[in-house]
N, C-alpha and C positions, 0 to 999 in steps of 0.2 A: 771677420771681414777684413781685408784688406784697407790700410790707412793713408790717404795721400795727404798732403801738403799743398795747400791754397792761397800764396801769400799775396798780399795787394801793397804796392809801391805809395806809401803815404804821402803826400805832399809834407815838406817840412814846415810851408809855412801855414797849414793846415790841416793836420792830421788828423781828420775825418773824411768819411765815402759814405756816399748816402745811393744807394739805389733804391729808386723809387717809381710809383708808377705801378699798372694795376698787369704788366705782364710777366713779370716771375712767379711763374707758378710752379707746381710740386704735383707731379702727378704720380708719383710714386709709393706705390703702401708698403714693400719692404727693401732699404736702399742694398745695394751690392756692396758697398764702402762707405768707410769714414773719412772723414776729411776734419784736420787743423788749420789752423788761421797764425796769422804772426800781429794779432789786433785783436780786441773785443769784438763780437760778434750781438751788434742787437735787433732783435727782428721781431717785426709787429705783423701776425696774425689777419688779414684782413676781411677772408672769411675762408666759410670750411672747419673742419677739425684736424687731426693730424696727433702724430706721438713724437719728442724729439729721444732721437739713440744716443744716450748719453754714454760717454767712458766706456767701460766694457759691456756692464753689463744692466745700465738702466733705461727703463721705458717712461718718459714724461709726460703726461695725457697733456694737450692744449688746443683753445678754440679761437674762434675769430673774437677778436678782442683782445687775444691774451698779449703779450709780450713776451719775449724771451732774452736772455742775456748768458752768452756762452762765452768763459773765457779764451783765452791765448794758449794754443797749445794741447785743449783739451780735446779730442777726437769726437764726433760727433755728426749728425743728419738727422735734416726732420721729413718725417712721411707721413701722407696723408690718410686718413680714413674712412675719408668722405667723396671718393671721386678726383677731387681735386681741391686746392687750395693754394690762395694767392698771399703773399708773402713782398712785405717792404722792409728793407736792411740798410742798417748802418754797421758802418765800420770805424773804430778809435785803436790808436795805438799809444797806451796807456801811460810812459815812461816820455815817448817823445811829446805828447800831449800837456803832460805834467810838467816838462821842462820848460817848452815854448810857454807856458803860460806865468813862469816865474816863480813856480811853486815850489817849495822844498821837498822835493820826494825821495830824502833818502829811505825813508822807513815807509814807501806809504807806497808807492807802485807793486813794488814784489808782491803784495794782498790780491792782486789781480793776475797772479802767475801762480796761484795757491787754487787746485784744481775742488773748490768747494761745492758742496751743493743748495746752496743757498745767494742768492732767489734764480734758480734756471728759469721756471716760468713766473713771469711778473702776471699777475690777475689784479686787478682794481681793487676787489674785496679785499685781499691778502697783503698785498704791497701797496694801499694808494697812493703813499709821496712818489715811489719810483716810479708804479702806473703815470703819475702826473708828468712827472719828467720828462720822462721819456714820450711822452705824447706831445710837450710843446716843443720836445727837440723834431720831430717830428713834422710838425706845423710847420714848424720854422723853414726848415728845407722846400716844403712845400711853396708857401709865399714868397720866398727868398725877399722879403722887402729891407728896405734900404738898414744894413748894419747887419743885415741875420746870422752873419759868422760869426757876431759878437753874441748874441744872443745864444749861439749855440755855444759859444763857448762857456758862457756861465750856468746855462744849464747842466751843463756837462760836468764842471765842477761841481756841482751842487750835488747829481746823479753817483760820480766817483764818489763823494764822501759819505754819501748816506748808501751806496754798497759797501763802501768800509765799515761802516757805523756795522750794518747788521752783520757781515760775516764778524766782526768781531764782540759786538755785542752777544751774538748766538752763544757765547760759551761754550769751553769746549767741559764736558760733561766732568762731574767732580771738584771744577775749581769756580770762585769767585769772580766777577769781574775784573778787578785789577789784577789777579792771577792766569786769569784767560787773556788779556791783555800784554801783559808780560810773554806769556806761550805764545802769542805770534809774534812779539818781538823778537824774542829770539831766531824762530824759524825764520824770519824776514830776512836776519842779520844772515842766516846761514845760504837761505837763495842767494843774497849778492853774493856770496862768497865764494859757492857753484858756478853763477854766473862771470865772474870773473878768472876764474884757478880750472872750469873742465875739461883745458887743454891739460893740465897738468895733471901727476896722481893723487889725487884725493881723499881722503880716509877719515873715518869718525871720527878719529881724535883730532884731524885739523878744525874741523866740523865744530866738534864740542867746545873746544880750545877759544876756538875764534869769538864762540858765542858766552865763555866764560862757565860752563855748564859741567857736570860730569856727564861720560859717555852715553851710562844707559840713560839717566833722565833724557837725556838730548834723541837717544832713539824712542824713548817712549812717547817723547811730545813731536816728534818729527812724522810719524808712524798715524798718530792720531788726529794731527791736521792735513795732512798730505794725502795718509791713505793708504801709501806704501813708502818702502825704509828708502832713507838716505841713498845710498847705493843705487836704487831701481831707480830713483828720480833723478839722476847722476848720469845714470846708463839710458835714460830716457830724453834727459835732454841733450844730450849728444848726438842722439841718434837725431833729434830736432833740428840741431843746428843743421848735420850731414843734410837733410834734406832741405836746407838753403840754399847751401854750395853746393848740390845735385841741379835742383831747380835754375841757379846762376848757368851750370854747362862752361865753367874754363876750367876744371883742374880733373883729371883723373881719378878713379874710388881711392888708390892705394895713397895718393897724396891728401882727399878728404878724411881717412879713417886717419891718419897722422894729425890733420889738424883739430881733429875735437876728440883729441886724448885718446888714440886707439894706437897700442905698438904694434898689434900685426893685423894684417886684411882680417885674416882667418876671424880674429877675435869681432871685428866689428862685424863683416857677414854673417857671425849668427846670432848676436847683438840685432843687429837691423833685421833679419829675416824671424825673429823671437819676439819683437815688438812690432813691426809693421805687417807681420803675413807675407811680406815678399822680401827678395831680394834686392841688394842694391844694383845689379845690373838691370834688372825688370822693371825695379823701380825709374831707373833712370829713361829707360828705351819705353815707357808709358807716357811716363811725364813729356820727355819730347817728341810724341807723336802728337800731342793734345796740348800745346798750347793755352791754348782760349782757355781750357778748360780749367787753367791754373788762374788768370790773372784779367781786371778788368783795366782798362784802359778809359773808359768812357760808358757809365750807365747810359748815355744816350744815343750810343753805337749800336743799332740793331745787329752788328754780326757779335756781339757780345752777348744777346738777351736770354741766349739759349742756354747759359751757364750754369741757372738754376731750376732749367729743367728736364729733371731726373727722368 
C-alpha cells in the first residue's frame, strides 16, 4: 500500500491536539494506504471493533475500550470490523514536548522514534497504569476545567516515562536489565547522530564510533531494536524528512533529494518509490490536490471532520 505523510503544526506553547468528540469514525475494513505522523498518535477506541495495520506487515485486533499508541514515523491505519467505529485522538510531539516542559531529554526522546512494538494497543487488563493515563488525559480535554493544560501536562509526563519504563524494561532477548538498558543507550546515542549528520554520508563506522562500540556488535543491537539495519533506517528517514519539504511545496524534487543526503535525483526516486509505493512526483501532485487531508487546523472546524473518514 502506498504511504502518505500526515503532519500536524504543533503549537509551541502547547504541543498536544486533541480531537475529540463522538464524529470520527472509520468506516473502512481494508484501508487503500498508510499514513505517518510527525507526533505520537494516541487513540481511544470508543466503540466497535476494528484491526490497526501496523508497519509492513502486522494486524493488531482492538475494541472499544481499548487504547492505542502509535509512534512518529511509524506507518500505519486502523480498520474496522464491525460496520463502523468511532475513534477519539490525541496528538504529542515528543521532543518539543519534553523540551517545553524542562526536562532533560537528551537520552529519553529518541525511545519514542524507535519503531517498537510494545504497547500498540493499551487494554486495561494488560497495561492498567497506561490504561489509566491515558484516560485522565482524556477527561481532562473533555472538562477543560480551570488549569487542565497543566493537568495534561503531568499526566503526559507520567504517560512518556512509564512507555519508557516498559519498552525498555521489555528486554531485549538474551541480555539482563542493565545490559538491555545499555542496548538502547547506545541505539539512542546513534538516532541523535542520524538525526543530526543525514544530510551528510553516513557509515557504520561513524555509527559505531560515536556510540564507542565495535561495528558488528553495533549492527547486531541496531538490527534487533530497530528491526532493520542501520542503513535502511538512514534511507528511511530521509525519505521522512523529503516528505516534509514535499508537504511545505517551496523547493523543487531535485533541491529536496540534495537536502536530506541524496547526490543524484535518480538515487532518491528509487529510494522514495522503494519505500513509499510511489513516486516523488505523484507523491507530490497527491498530496497537493488534498490538502485537508494532510492537516487539521481546528478539530472544531466541520470542513475538517472528514479527515478521518476513510
Amino acid at each position: 500500500m502506498p504511504i502518505l505523510y500526515r503532519p500536524y503544526d504543533f503549537p509551541a506553547s502547547f504541543p498536544v491536539l486533541a480531537f475529540i468528540g463522538n464524529y470520527w469514525q472509520n468506516t473502512c475494513s481494508v484501508p487503500e494506504f498508510l499514513h505517518f505522523h510527525n507526533g505520537i498518535e494516541i487513540g481511544s477506541c470508543l466503540d466497535g471493533s476494528g484491526q490497526i495495520y501496523y508497519g509492513e506487515n502486522e494486524r493488531i485486533p482492538c475494541q472499544a475500550g481499548d487504547y492505542c499508541i502509535l509512534f512518529p514515523q511509524v506507518p500505519h491505519m486502523i480498520a474496522n470490523s464491525s460496520g463502523t467505529n468511532t475513534w477519539e485522538y490525541l496528538y504529542v510531539e515528543p521532543k518539543l514536548f519534553l523540551n517545553k516542559e524542562g526536562i532533560s531529554c537528551d537520552m529519553l526522546w529518541q525511545i519514542f522514534y524507535i519503531p517498537q512494538k510494545v504497547p500498540v494497543v493499551v487494554s486495561r487488563k494488560e497495561f492498567p497504569v497506561l490504561h489509566l493515563y491515558i484516560s485522565e488525559i482524556f477527561r481532562e480535554f473533555h472538562e477543560k476545567k480551570v488549569l487542565y493544560q497543566r493537568a495534561v501536562h503531568g499526566l503526559l509526563v507520567a504517560l512518556l516515562a512509564e512507555i519508557n519504563q516498559i519498552t525498555i524494561g521489555g528486554g531485549i532477548s538474551g541480555q539482563s536489565g542493565r545490559d538491555s538498558a545499555d542496548a538502547y543507550e547506545y541505539i539512542c546515542a546513534a538516532l541523535t547522530y542520524i538525526y543530526e549528520h543525514y544530510r551528510e554520508p553516513v557509515s557504520i563506522g561513524d555509527l559505531s564510533a560515536h556510540c564507542c562500540i565495535s561495528e558488528s556488535h553495533f549492527r547486531r543491537l541496531f538490527k534487533k531494536i530497530i528491526s532493520v539495519s542501520p542503513l535502511e533506517y538512514i534511507q528511511h528517514y530521509r525519505i521522512q524528512q523529503a516528505c516534509h519539504l514535499i508537504y511545505l511545496n517551496q523547493e523543487p524534487l531535485n533541491l529536496i533529494a540534495r537536502k536530506v543526503g541524496y547526490r543524484s535525483l535518480s538515487s532518491f526516486n528509487r529510494q522514495f518509490q522503494q519505500y513509499l509505493n510511489i513516486s516523488p512526483t505523484q507523491y507530490r501532485r497527491e498530496h497537493l490536490a488534498m490538502p485537508l487531508r494532510n492537516e487539521v487546523l481546528s478539530y472544531e472546524d466541520i470542513t475538517t471532520r472528514h479527515i478521518f473518514q476513510i
